[in-house]
C-alpha positions as CSV (number, residue, x, y, z in Angstrom):
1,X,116.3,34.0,9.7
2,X,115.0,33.0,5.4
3,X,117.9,30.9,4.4
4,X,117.3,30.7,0.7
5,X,120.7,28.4,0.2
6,X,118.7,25.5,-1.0
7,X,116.1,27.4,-3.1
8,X,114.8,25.9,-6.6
9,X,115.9,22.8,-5.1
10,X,113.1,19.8,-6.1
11,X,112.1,17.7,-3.0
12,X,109.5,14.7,-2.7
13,X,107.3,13.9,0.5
14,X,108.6,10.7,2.4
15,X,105.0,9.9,3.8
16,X,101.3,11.3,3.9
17,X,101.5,14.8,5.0
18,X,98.2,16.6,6.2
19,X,98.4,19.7,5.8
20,X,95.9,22.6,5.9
21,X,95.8,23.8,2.5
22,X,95.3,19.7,1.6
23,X,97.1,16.0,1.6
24,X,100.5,15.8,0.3
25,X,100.3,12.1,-0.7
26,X,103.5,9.9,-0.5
27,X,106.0,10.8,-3.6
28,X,104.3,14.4,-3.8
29,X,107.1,16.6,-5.6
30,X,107.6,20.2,-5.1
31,X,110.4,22.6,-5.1
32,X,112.3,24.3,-1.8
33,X,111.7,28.3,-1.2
34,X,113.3,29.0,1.6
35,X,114.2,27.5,4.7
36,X,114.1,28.9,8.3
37,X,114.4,28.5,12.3
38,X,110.9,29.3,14.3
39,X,111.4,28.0,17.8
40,X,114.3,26.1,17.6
41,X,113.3,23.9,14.5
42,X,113.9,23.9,10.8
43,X,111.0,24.6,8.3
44,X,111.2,24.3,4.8
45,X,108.9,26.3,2.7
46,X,108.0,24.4,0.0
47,X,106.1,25.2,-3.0
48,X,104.1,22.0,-4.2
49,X,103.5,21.0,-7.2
50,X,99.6,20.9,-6.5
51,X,99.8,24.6,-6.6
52,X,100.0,26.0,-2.4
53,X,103.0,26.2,-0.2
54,X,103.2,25.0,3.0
55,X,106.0,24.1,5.0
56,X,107.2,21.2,5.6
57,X,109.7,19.4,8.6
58,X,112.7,18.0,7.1
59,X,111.9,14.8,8.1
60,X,108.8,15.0,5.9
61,X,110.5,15.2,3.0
62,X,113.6,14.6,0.9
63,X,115.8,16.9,-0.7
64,X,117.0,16.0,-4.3
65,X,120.3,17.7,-3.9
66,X,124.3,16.8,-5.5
67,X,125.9,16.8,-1.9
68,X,124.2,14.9,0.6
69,X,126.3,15.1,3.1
70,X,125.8,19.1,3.7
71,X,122.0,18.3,3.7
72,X,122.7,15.7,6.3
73,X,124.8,17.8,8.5
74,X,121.9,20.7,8.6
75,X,119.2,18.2,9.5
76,X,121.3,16.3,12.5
77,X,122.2,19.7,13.7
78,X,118.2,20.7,14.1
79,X,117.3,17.1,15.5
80,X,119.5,16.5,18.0
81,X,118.9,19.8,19.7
């Protein structure tokens, strides 16, 4: 299921990300589409400021978002399955 709760939200890589489209280098900003379950994990489809979207784990990157706690809660919920 497309959860677009956190869409227009910015975000920054937390690390090198390879990704097929190109490297995401450290600090890479970019802004949240959508996010979504396939196969029991969390994606976040994320538009990047270098001009493709990919998705990203939420792990790979951090959300730049007023209430941190609810972003924490959503991320523990998809890890510790």
């Amino acid at each position: 299921m497309i959860d677009r709760t956190h869409a227009g939200v910015r975000c920054h890589t937390r690390f090198l990300i390879r990704t097929v489209k190109g490297d995401l280098p450290r600090n890479s900003s970019g802004t949240v589409v959508y996010t979504m379950e396939n196969l029991g994990r969390l994606l976040i489809l994320v538009a990047w400021d270098k001009g493709f979207l990919v998705p990203a784990f939420p792990g790979e990157i951090e959300l730049h978002l007023e209430d941190k706690e609810l972003l924490s809660k959503e991320i523990r919920n998809y890890t510790s399955a």
